[in-house]
C-alpha positions, 0 to 999 in steps of 0.5 A: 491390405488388399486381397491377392489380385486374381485374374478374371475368368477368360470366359467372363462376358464383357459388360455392357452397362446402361441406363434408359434414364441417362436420355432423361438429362435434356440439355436441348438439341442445340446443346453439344451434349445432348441425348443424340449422342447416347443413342448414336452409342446403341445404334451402333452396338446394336448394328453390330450383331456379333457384338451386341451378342457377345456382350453381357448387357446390364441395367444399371442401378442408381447411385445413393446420396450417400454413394456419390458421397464418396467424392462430393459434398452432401450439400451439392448433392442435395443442390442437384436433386433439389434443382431436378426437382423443381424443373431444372436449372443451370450450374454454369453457363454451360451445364444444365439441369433438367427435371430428369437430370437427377435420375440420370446423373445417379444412373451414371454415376451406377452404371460405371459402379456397377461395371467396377463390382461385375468385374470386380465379382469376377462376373465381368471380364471388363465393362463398359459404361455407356453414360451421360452426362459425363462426368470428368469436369465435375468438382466436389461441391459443383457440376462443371463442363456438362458434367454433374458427378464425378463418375470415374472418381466416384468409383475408384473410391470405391474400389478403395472403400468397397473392395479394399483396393490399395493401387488404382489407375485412372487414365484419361484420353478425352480431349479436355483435361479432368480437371474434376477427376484430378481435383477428386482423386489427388489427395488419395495416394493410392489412386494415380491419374493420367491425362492427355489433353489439348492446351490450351485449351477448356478448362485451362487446366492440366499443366505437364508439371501440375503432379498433384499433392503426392505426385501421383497425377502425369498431366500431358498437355499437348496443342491440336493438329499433331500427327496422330503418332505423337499422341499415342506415344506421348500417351504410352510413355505417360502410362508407363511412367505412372506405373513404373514401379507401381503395379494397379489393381484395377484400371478406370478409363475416361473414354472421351471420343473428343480426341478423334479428329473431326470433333466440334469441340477438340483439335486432336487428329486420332483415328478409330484405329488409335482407339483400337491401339490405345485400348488393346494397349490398356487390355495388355497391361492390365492383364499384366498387372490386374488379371485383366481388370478394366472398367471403362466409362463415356465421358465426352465426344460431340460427333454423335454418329462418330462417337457410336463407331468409337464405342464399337471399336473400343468395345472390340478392342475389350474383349 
């Protein structure tokens, strides 16, 4: 059984977590993910002064083999290093390992490990992982989608496994599927899984009526080009749908800032203001459900200067 859920203390900071070695993944510049995009992220928290000072700005720790064991093959994980190790690769056509990819994709995979534990701790009101790769395409025995390790995935097994958790909700609102997180997390029923995404689209997954093993996964597909309202209320009805009933203990975000409109790589139409609706709307349910506790981590968006304005305002929206 799972300790009693206590609130975190309203004083605690929000924690900022990263890791100089995320820039070591070099895909090119001429690759969407490329280490533009996290350094679009510190310039405009750092720009923003009263937040940058707010904030409880944490060096994260690098994952062991045997922690991003929790949702992968040994044998992948091995694959990974040993790659890094010899000046690097491609997993897919579209997901590349660099020499210093290795040291990044554990520094990821920490960082939003190490947000779940300050939080967790108390230490933390919530955290924010600002990481890359991202990781929500990535599968058990395979990267995929630009994705090494399964970030979000890793970590709600850890708080299944390290903090004895019983109930965790992963909610997802980058513009592709999690198809990984999803394959990673199904089979566990104490770990529920909502995605908004577009379709079709990459990677062809996330059909409404795929619920997973237990049905314990609200897949809602939806074409590009709606009005940005369709979205949101599409995305509350599925959140609320998958905790009827069902009360979290901790909440994990997949904060893809692909969905804004304008990304090369989605046809989605939200505005910054959405992001500030949708997080604040985590924050307030979380507080009734957790104490607050929310953990969330960088996954995709392709407009850099974009992507560092939406990390503002979700980091806003936090604390």
């Amino acid at each position: 059984m799972s300790q009693p859920v206590q609130p975190v203390p309203t004083q605690a900071p929000v924690a900022f977590v990263s890791h100089s070695d995320c820039g070591r993944h070099d895909t090119g510049w001429e690759h969407p993910e490329h280490v533009g995009r996290l350094r679009a992220v510190l310039r405009a928290v750092g720009r923003d002064i009263p937040l940058f000072e707010a904030l409880q700005h944490v060096e994260a720790r690098h994952a062991t083999p045997e922690a991003l064991a929790l949702a992968h093959d040994p044998g992948y994980v091995d694959v990974v290093r040993t790659m890094a190790g010899s000046g690097g690769g491609r997993l897919d056509a579209d997901t590349v390992v660099s020499a210093g990819s290795w040291d990044a994709g554990t520094a990821g995979a920490g960082a939003v490990l190490d947000g779940l534990d300050l939080v967790m701790a108390g230490s933390a009101r919530r955290a924010f992982a600002a990481v890359r790769p991202p990781g929500h395409h990535a599968l058990r025995a395979s990267g995929m989608g630009f994705c090494l390790f399964g970030n979000v995935a890793l970590a709600a097994h850890h708080a299944r496994r390290r903090h004895g958790l019983e109930r965790v909700l992963i909610v997802d609102w980058d513009v592709h599927h999690g198809n990984g997180t999803q394959a990673l997390v199904q089979d566990d029923p104490g770990i529920r899984f909502v995605s908004m995404h577009q379709w079709p689209w990459y990677p062809g997954t996330g059909a409404a009526d795929d619920r997973g093993p237990h049905g314990t996964v609200w897949n809602v597909p939806l074409p590009g080009g709606l009005p940005r309202e369709r979205y949101v209320d599409a995305w509350e009805r599925a959140v609320d749908a998958a905790t009827t009933g069902w009360t979290p203990e901790l909440l994990i975000v997949s904060a893809g800032f692909d969905c804004l409109a304008g990304d090369p790589l989605g046809a989605f139409t939200l505005e910054l203001d959405d992001v500030d609706r949708m997080t604040r709307a985590l924050v307030a349910r979380a507080t009734d459900w957790c104490g607050g506790r929310v953990v969330s981590a960088l996954e995709g968006g392709y407009a850099p200067d974009r992507v560092g304005e939406a990390c503002v305002v979700h980091l806003h929206a936090l604390q």
